[in-house]
MDTraj code that builds the backbone (N, CA, C; nanometers):
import mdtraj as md
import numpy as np

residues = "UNK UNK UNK UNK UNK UNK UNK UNK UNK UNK UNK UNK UNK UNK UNK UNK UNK UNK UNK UNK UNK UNK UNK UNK UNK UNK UNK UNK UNK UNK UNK UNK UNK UNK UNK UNK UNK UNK UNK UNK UNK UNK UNK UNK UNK UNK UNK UNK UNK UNK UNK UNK UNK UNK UNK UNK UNK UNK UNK UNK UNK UNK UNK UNK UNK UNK UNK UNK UNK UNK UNK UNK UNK UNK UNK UNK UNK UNK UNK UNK UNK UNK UNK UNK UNK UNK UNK UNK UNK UNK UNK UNK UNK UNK UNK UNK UNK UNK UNK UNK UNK".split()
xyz = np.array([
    [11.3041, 10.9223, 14.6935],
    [11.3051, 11.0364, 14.6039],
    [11.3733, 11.0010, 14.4707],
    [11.4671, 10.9141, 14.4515],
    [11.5183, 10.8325, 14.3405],
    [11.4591, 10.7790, 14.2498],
    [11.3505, 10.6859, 14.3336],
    [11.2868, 10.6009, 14.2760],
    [11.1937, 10.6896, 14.1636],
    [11.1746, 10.7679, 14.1661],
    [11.0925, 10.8034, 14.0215],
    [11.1161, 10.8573, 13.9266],
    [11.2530, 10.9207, 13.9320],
    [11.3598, 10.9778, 13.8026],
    [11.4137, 10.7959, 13.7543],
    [11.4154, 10.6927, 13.8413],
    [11.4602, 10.6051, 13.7581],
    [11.3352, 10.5003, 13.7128],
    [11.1957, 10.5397, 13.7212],
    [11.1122, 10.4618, 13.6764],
    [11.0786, 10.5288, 13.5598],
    [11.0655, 10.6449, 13.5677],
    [11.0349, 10.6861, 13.4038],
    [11.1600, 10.7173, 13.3328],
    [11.3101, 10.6530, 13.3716],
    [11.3973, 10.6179, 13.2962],
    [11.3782, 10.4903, 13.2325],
    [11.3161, 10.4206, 13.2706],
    [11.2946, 10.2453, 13.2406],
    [11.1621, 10.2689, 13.1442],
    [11.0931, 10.3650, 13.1747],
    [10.9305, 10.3722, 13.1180],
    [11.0009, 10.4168, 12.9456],
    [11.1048, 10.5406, 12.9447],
    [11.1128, 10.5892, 12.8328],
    [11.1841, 10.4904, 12.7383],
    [11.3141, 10.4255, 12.8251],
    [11.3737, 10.3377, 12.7343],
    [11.2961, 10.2538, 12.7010],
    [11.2109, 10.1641, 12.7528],
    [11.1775, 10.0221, 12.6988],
    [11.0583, 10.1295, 12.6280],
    [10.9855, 10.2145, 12.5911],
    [10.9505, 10.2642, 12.4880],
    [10.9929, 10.3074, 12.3582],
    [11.0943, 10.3711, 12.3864],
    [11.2002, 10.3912, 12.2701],
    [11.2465, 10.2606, 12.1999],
    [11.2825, 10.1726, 12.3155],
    [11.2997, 10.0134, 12.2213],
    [11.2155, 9.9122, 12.1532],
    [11.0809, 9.9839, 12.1990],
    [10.9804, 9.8859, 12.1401],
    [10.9109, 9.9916, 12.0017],
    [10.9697, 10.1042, 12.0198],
    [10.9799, 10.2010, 11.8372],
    [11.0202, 10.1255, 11.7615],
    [11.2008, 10.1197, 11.8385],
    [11.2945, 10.0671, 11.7710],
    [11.2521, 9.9234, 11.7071],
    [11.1717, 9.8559, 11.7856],
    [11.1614, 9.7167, 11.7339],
    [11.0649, 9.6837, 11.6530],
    [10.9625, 9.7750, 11.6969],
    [10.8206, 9.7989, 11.5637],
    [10.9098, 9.8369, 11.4387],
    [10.9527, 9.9333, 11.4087],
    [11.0563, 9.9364, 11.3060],
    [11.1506, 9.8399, 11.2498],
    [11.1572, 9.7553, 11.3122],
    [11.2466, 9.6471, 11.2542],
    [11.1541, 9.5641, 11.2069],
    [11.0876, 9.4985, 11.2897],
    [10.9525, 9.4216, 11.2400],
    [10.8882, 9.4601, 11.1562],
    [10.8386, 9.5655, 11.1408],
    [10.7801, 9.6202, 10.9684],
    [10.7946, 9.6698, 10.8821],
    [11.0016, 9.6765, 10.9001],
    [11.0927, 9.7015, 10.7900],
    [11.1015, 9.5381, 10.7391],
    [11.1119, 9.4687, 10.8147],
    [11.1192, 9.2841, 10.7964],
    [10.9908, 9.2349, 10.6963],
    [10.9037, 9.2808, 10.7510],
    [10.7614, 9.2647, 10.6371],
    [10.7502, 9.3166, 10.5088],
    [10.7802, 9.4419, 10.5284],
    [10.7642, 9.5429, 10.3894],
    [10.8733, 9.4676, 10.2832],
    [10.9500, 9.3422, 10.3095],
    [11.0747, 9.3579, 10.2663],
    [11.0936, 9.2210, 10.2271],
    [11.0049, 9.1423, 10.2615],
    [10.9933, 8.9775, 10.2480],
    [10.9864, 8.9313, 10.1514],
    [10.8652, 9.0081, 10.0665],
    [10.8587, 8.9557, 9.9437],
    [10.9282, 9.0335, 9.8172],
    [11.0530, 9.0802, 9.8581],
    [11.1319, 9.1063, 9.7710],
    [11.3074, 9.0178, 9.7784],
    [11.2998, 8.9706, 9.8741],
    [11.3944, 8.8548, 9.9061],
    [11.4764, 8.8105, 9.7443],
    [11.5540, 8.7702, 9.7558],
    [11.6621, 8.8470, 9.7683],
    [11.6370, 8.9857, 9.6718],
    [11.7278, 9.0656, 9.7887],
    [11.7712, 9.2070, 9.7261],
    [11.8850, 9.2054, 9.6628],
    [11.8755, 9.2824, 9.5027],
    [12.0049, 9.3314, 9.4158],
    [12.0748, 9.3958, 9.4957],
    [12.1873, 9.4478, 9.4437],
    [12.2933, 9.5048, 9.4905],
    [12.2709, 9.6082, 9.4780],
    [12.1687, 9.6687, 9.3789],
    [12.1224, 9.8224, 9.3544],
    [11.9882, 9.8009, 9.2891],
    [11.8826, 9.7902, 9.3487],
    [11.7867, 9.8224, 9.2189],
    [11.6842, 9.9415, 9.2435],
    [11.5402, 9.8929, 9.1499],
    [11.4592, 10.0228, 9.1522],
    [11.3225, 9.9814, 9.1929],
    [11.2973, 10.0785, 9.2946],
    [11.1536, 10.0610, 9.3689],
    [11.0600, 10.1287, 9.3593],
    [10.9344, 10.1084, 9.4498],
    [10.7778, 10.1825, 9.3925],
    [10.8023, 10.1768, 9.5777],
    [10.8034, 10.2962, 9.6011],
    [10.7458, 10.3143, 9.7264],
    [10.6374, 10.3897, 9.7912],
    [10.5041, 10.2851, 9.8405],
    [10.4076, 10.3651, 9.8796],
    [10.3932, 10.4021, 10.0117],
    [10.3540, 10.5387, 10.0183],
    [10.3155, 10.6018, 10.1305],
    [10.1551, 10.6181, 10.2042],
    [10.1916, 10.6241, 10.3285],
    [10.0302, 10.6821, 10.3751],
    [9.9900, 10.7569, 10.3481],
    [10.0601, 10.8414, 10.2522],
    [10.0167, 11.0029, 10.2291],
    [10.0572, 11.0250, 10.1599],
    [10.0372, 11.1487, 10.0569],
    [10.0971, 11.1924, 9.9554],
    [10.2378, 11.2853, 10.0336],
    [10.3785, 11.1981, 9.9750],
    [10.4722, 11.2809, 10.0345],
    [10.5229, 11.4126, 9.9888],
    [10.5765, 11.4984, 10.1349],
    [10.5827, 11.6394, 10.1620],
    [10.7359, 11.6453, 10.0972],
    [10.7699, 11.7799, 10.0945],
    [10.9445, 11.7741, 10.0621],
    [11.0050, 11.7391, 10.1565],
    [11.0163, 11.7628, 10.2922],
    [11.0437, 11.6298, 10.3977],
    [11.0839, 11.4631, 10.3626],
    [10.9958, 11.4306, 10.3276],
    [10.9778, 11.2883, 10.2935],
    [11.0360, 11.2573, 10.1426],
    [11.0180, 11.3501, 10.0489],
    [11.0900, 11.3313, 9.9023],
    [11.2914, 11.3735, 9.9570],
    [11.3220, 11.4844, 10.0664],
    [11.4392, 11.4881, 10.0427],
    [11.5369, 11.3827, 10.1466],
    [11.4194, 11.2844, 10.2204],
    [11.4794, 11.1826, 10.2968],
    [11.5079, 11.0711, 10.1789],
    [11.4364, 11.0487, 10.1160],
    [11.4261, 10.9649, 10.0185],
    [11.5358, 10.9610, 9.9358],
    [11.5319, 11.0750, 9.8928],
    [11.6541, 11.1578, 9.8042],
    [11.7930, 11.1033, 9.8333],
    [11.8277, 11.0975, 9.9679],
    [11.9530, 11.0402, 10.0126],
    [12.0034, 10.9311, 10.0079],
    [11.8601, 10.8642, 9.9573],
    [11.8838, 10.6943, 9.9820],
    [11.8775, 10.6096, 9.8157],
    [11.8459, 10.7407, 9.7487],
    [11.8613, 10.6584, 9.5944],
    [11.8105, 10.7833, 9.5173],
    [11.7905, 10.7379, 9.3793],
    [11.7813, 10.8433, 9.2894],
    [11.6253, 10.8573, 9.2741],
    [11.5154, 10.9535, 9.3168],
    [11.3655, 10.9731, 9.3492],
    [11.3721, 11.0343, 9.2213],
    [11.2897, 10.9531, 9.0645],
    [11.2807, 10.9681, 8.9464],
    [11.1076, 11.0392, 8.9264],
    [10.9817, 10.9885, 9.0014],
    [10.9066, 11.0725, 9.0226],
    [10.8315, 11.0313, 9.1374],
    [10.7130, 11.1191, 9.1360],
    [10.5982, 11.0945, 9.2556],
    [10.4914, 11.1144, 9.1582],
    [10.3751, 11.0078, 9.1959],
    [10.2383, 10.9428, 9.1856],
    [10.1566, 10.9453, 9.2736],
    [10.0902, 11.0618, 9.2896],
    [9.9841, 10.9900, 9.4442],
    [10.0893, 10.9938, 9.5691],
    [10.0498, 10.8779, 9.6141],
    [10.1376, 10.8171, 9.7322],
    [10.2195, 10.7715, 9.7406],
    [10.2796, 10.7360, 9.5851],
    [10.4065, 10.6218, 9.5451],
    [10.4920, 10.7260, 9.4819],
    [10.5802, 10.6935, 9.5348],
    [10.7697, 10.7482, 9.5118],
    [10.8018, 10.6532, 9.3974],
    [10.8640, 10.6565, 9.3117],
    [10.9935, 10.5966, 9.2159],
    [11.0673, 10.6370, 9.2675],
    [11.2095, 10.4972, 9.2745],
    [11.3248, 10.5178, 9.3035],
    [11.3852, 10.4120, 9.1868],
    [11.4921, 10.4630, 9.2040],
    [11.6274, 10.4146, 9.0841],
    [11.7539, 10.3839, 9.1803],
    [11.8222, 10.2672, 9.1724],
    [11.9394, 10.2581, 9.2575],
    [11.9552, 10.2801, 9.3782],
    [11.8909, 10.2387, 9.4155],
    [11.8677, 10.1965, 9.6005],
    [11.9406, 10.1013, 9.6764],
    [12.0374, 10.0695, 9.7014],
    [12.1166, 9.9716, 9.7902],
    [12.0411, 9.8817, 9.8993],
    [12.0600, 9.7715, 9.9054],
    [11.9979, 9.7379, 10.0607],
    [11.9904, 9.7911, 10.1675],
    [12.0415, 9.8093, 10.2096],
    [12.0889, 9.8691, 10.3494],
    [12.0092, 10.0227, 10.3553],
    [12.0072, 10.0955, 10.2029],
    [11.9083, 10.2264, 10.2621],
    [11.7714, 10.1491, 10.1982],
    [11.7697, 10.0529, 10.1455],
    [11.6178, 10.0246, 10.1291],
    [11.5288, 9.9839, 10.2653],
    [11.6272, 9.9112, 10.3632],
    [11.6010, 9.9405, 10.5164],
    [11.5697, 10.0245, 10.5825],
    [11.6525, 10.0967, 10.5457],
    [11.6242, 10.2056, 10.6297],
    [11.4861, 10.3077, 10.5896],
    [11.4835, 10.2949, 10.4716],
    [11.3654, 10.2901, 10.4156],
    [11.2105, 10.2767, 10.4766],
    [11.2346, 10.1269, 10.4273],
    [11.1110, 10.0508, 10.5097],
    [11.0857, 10.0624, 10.6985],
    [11.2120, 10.0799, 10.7331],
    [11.1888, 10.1559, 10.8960],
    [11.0936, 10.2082, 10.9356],
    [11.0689, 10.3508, 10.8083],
    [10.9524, 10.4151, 10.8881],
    [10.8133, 10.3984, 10.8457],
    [10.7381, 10.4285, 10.9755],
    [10.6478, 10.4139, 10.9678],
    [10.5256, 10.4918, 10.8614],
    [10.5809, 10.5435, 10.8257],
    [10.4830, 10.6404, 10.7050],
    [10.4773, 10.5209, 10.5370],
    [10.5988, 10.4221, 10.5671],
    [10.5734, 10.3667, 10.4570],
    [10.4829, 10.2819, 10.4742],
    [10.4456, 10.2344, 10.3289],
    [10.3382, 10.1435, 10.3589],
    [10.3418, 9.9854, 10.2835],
    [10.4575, 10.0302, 10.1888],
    [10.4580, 9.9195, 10.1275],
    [10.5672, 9.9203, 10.0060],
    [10.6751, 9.8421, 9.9651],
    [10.7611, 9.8571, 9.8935],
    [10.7488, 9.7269, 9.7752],
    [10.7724, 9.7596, 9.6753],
    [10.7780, 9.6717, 9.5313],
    [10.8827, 9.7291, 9.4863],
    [10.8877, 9.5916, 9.3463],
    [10.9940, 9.6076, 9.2695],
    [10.9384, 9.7109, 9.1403],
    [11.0235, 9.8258, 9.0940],
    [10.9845, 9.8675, 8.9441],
    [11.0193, 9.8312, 8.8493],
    [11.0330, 9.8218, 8.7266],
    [11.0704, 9.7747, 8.6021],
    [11.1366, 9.9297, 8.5816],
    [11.0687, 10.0315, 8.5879],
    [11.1291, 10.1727, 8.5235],
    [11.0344, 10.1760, 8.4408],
    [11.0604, 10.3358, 8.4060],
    [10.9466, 10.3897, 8.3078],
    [10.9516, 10.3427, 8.1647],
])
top = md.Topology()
chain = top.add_chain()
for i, resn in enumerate(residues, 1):
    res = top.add_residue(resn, chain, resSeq=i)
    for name in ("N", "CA", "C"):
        top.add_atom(name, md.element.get_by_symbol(name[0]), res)
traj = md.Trajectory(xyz[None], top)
């Protein structure tokens, strides 16, 4: 009677970890050919979609969101570490460097 509260304990985790790891892996890609990262700079981030206020006020937290284009976000002053976190999800699609307007 055990045995199946702890198989779809094993089913959910090693699902949840292989999120977790798709996310790392195509935060690692999105992110390669910007090697090395500034200490702060400014990005073009495209989306699968034209983003919702959802997605502009996640953004929001992680640097200064100067406008929206279509599918692509401007950002200004983005740190590494939230440009990661960034590229994490899966709605992005692809990150560059901007020059600014």
């Amino acid at each position: 009677m055990l045995r199946l509260p702890v198989v779809v304990t094993v089913l959910v985790a090693s699902a949840v970890l292989a999120y977790l790891a798709a996310g790392e892996i195509g935060a690692h890609r999105k992110l390669a050919s910007l090697e090395p990262l500034a200490a702060k700079g400014n990005y073009e981030i495209t989306l699968g979609f034209a983003p919702e206020r959802f997605h502009q006020l996640l953004l929001q937290d992680k640097g200064r969101l100067v406008g929206v284009k279509g599918s692509t976000v401007f950002m200004k002053d983005v740190d590494p570490h939230a440009l990661a976190s960034i590229a994490r999800n899966y709605w992005v699609e692809s990150i560059a460097r901007w020059s600014g307007p």
